[in-house]
C-alpha positions as CSV (number, residue, x, y, z in Angstrom):
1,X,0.0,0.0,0.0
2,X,1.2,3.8,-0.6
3,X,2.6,5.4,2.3
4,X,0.2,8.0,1.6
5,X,-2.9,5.7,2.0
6,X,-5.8,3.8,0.4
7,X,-8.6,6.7,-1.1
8,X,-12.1,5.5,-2.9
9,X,-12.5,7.6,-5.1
10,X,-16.2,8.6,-6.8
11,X,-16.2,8.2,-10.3
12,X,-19.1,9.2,-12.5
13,X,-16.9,9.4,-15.5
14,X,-16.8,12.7,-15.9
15,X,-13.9,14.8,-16.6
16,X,-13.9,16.5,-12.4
17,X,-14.3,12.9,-10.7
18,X,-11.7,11.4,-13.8
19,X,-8.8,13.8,-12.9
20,X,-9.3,13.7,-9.0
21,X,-8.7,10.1,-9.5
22,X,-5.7,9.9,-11.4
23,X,-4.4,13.4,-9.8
24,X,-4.4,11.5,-5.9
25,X,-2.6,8.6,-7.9
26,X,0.1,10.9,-9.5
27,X,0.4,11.7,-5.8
28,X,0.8,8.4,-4.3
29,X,-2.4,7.5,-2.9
30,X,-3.2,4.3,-3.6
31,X,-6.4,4.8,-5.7
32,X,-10.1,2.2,-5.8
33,X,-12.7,3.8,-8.0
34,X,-15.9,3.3,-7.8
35,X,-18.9,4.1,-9.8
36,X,-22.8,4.4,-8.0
37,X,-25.8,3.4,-10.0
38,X,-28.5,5.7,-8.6
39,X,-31.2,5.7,-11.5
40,X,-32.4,4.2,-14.6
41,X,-32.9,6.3,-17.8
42,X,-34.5,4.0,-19.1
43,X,-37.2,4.0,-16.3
44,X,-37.1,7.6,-15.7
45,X,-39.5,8.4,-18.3
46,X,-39.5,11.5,-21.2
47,X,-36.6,11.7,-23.7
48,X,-34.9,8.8,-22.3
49,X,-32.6,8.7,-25.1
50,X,-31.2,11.5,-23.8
51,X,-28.2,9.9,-22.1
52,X,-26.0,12.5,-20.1
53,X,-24.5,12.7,-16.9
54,X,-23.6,9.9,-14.5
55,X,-25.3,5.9,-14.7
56,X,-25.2,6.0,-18.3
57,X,-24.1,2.8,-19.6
58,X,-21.2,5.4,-21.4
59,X,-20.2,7.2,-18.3
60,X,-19.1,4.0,-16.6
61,X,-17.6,2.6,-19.4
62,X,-15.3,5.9,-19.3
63,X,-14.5,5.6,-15.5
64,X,-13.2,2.2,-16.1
65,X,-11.5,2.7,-19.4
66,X,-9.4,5.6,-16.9
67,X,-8.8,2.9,-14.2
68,X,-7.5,0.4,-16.8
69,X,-5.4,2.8,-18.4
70,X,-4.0,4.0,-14.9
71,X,-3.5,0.6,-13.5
72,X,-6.5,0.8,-10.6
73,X,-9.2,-1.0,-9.4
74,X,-12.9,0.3,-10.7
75,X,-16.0,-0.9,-9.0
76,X,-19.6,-0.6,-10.3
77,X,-22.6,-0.4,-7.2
78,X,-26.1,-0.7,-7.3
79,X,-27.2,1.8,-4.9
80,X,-30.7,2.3,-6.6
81,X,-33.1,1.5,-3.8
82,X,-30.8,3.6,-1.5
83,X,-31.6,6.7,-3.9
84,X,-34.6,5.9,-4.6
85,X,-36.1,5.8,-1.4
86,X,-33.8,8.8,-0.3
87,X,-33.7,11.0,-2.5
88,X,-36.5,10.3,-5.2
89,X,-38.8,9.8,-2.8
90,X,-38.5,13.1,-0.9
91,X,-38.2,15.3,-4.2
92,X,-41.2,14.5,-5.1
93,X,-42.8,14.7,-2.2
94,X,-41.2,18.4,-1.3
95,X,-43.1,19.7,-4.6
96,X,-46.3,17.8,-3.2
97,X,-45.8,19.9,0.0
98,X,-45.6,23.2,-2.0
99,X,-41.7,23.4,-1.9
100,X,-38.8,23.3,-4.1
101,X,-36.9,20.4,-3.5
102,X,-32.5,20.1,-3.8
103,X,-31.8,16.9,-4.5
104,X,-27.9,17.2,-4.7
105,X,-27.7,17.7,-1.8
106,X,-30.1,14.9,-0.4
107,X,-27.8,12.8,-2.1
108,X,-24.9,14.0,-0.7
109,X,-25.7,14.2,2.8
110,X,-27.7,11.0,2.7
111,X,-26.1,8.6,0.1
112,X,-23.1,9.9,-1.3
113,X,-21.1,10.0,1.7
114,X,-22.6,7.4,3.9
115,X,-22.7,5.0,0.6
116,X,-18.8,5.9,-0.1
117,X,-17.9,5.5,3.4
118,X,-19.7,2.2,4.1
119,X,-17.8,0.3,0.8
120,X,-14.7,2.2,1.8
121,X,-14.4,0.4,5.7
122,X,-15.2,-3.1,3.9
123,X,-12.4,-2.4,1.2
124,X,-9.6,-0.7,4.2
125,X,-9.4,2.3,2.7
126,X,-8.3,5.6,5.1
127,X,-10.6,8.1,2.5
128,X,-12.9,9.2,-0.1
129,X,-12.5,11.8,-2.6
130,X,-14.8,13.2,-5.2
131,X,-14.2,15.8,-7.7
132,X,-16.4,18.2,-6.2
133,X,-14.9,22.0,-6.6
134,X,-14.8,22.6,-2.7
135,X,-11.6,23.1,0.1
136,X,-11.8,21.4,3.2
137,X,-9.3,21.4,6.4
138,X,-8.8,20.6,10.2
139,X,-9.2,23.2,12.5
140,X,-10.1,23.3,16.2
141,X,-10.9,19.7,16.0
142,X,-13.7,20.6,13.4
143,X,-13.8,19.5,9.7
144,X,-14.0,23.1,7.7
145,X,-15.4,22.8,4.1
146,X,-14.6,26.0,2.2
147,X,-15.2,27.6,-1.0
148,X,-13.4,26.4,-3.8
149,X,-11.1,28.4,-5.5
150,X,-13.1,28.2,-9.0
151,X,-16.2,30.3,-7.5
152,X,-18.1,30.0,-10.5
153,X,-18.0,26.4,-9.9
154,X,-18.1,26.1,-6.2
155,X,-19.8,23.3,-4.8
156,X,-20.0,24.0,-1.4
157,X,-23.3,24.8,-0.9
158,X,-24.5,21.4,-2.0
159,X,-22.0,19.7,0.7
160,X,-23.0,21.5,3.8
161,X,-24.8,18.4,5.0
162,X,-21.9,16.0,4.9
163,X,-22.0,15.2,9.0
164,X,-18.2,15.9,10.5
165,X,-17.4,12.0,10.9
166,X,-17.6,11.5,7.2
167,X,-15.7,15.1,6.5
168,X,-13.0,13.7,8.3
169,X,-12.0,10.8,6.1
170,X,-12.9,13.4,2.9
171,X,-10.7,14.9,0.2
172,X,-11.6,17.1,-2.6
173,X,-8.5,17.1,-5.0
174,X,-10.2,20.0,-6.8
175,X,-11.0,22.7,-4.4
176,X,-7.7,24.6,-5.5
177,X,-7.8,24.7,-9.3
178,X,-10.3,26.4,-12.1
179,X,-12.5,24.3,-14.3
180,X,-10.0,25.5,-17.1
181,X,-6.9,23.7,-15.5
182,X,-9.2,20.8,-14.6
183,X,-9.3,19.9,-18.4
184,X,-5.7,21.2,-19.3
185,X,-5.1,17.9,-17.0
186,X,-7.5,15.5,-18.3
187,X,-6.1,16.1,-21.8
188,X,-2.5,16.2,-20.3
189,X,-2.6,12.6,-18.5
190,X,-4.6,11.5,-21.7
191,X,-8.2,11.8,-20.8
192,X,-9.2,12.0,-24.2
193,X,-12.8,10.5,-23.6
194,X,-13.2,12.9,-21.2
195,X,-11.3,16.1,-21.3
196,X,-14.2,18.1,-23.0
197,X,-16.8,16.1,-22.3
198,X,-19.6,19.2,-21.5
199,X,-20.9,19.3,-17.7
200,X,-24.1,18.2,-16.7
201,X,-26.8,20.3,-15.1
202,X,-29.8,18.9,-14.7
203,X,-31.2,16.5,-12.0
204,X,-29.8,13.0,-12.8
205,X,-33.0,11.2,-12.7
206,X,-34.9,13.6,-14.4
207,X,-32.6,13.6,-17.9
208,X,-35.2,16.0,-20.2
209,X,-35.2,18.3,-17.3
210,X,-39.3,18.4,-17.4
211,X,-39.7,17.5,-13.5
212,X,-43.7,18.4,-13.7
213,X,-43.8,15.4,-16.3
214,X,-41.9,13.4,-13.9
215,X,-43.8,14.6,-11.2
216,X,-46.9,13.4,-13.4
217,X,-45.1,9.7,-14.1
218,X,-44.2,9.2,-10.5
219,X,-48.1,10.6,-8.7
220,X,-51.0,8.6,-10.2
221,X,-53.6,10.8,-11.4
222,X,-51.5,13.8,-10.2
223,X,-52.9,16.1,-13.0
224,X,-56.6,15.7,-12.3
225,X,-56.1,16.2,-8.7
226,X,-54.4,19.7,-9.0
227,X,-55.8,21.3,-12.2
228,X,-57.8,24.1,-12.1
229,X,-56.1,25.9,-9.0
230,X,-56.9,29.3,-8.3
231,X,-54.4,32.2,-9.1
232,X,-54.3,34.9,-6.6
233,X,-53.3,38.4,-5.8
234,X,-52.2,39.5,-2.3
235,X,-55.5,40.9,-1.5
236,X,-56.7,37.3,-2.3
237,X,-58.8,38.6,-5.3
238,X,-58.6,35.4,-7.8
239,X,-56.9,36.9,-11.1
240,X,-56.9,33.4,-12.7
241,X,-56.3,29.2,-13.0
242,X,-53.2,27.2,-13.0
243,X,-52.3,23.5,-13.8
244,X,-51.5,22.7,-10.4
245,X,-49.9,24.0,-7.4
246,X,-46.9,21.3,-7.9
247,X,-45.7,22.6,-11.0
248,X,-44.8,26.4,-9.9
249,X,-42.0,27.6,-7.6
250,X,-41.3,31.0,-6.2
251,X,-40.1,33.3,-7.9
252,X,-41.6,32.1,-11.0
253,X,-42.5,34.6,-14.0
254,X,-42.4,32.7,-17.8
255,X,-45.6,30.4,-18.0
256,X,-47.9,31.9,-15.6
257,X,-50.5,33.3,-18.7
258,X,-52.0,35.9,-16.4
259,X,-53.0,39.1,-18.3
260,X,-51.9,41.7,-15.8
261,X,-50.3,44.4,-18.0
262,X,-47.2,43.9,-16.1
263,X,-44.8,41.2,-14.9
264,X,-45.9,39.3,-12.3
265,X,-44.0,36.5,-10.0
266,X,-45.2,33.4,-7.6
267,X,-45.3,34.5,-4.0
268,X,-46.4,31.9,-2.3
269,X,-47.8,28.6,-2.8
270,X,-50.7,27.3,-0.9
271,X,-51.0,23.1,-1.2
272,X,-53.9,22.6,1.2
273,X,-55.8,25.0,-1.1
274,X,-54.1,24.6,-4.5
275,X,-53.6,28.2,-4.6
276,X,-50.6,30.2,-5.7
277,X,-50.4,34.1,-5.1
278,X,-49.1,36.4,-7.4
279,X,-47.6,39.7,-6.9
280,X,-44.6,42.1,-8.1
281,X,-41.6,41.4,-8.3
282,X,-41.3,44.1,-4.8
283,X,-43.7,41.3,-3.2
284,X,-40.7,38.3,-3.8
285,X,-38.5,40.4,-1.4
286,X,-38.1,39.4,2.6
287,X,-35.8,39.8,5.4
288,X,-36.0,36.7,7.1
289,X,-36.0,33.2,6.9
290,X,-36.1,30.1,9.4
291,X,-33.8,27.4,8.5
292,X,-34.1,23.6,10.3
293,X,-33.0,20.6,10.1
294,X,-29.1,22.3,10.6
295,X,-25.7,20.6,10.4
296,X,-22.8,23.0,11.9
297,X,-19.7,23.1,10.3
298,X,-16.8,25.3,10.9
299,X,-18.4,26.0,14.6
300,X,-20.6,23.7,16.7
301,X,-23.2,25.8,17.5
302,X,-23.6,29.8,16.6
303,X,-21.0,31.7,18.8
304,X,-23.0,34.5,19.1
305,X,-26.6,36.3,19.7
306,X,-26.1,37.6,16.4
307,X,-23.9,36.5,14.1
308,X,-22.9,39.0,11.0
309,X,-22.4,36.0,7.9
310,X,-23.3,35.7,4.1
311,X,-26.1,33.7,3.5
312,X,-27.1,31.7,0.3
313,X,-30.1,30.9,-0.2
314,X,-29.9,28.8,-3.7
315,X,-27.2,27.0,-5.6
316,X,-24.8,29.7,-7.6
317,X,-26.0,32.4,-4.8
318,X,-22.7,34.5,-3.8
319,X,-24.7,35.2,-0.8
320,X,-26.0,38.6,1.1
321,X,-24.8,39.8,4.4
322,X,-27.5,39.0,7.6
323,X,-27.1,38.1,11.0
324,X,-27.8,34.8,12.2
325,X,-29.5,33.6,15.9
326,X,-30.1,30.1,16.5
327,X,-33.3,29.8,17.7
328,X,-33.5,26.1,19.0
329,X,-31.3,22.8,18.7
330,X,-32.0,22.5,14.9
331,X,-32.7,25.7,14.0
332,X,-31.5,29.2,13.1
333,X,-33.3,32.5,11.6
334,X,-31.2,34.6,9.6
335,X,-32.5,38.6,9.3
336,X,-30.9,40.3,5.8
337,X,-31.2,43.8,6.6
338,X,-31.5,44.7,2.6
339,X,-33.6,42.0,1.9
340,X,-33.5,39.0,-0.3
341,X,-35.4,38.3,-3.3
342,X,-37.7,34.8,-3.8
343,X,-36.2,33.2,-0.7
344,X,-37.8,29.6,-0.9
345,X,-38.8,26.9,1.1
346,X,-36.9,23.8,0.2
347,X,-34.1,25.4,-1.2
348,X,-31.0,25.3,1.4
349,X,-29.5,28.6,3.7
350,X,-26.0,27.8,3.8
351,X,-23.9,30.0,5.9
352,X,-20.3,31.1,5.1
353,X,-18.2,33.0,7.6
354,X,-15.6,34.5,4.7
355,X,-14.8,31.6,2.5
356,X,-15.7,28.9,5.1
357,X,-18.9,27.5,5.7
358,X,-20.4,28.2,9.2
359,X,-23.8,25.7,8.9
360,X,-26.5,24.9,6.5
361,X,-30.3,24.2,6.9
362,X,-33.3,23.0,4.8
363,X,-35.2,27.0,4.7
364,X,-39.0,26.1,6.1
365,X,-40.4,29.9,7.1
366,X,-40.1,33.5,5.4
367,X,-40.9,36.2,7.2
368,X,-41.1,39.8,7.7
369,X,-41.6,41.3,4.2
370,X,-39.5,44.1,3.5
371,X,-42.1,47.6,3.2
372,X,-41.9,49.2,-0.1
């Protein structure tokens, strides 16, 4: 074994988890890939032959062309019921709830890591490693994840759930280069099937990126329950009918088909009634949110009454300064003096003290609308 260790690395076959593999191998780690099943396309319904991202029969053919040609072992798992029942499960049934679901980071929190770390113990290795553009370090005795150098593609809000025992064994070989670099390398050690292989942005399990059709697959008789939904303005006058309450999201504009003379956004979304408010795009802006469900990162609790921070409140958010008080065990409220626009339950707060991320939560309350 390397003197530097044994690291399993996570391997969807795309150019980020492709170079972290064979970058920890150029520096001595002794290197397992391993490639997660979470999903079939051909189950998944709409344009199935649209093949892209990981669990493609291509994807995992790349990861272990890459192992072969490096001289490491390459595993395949079937962790489908795992996500399924994780993951899958709770997307849909956040939109049935009236919220806006992130599944990255259900996945990471709740399979990713605690699938990579189980198969990791049963094959002795001392980490895991994915290619995921985040920094993390020791400090204090607490596992710091950071932002990674390549802003534009930091991941870090979609890892602020990974629990401290699993950061501990973690490395993310990326954190300190650009995407640019990233595929400099892969073409460099010879990742031709890779190197410029475009990234993937839409949900994994939902390939044409419609998720009210999947929605619609995955609820029987979903559509007839929800149509005909009343459309709302903020003195509760109804302005109009939707398809559904499950198929908006705050902050919505395109697609509403309301005749109002001007723009007008989602507000709020009412499940118990199937009605969705409207207003201007002055009504999407609040100043404070309650966030649950928290994991604490850089700290173990808030370390003071108010704490001055930059919260997120989406993915590819550079955050807005507010102050932060944790309000109970598992939970915080965060007060953004200037507001923050279309702040949405579902959707993740995710705290950062400078580059370093203090906690996140799943956000569950908005409050206090800013006067206009």
């Amino acid at each position: 074994m390397s003197t530097k260790g044994r690291v399993l690395v996570a391997m969807s076959g795309g150019v980020d988890s492709s170079v972290a593999a064979v970058m920890l191998r150029e520096q001595g780690y002794e290197v397992i890939g391993i490639t997660m099943k979470t999903w079939d396309y051909s189950s998944s319904g709409g344009k199935s032959h649209k093949e892209t991202g990981c669990c493609t029969l291509e994807s995992m053919n790349d990861a272990r062309q890459i192992a072969l040609k490096f001289g490491f072992t390459h595993f395949i798992v079937d962790i489908r019921e795992e996500f399924g029942d994780w993951v899958i499960d709770r997307f849909v049934d956040e939109y049935m709830a009236g919220r806006t679901p992130n599944p990255c980071v259900l996945c990471n929190t709740h399979i990713k890591w605690a699938a990579l770390m189980r198969r990791a113990e049963n094959l002795g290795c001392d980490f895991i490693a994915t290619g995921h553009y985040a920094n993390i370090r020791t400090e204090n005795g607490r596992h710091i994840i950071s932002r990674g150098k390549d802003h534009n593609k930091d991941q870090s809000y979609e890892l602020w759930g990974v629990e401290q025992k699993h950061l501990a064994h973690t490395k993310f070989p990326l954190g300190q280069f650009h995407k640019s670099e990233i595929r400099q390398f892969a073409a460099d050690y010879g990742l031709l099937n890779v190197a410029n292989k475009k990234d993937s942005y839409e949900i994994c399990f939902v390939p044409d990126n419609d998720y009210r059709r999947f929605l619609r697959d995955r609820v029987p008789g979903l559509q007839e329950k929800v149509e005909g939904g009343l459309f709302v303005d903020k003195q509760g006058n109804v302005v109009g009918k939707h398809r559904g309450y499950p198929f908006y999201t705050i902050g919505q504009r395109r697609g509403l088909h309301l005749p109002m003379g001007k723009p007008v956004y989602v507000t709020n979304i009412d499940p118990d009634t199937n009605t969705i408010t409207i207003g201007g795009e002055e009504d999407l802006v609040n100043t404070v949110c309650i966030a649950k469900d928290i994991n604490f990162g850089k700290y173990d609790s808030v370390p003071d009454d108010e704490m001055s921070v930059i919260g997120a409140i989406r993915y590819n958010d550079d955050g807005e300064e507010g102050f932060l008080t944790q309000t109970d065990d598992d939970e915080v409220r965060i007060r953004f003096p200037q507001g923050r626009t279309a702040i949405t339950p579902g959707q993740a707060l995710v705290c950062y003290e400078g580059e370093d991320v203090i906690l996140g939560g799943w956000i569950k309350k908005i409050t206090e609308q800013v006067p206009v």
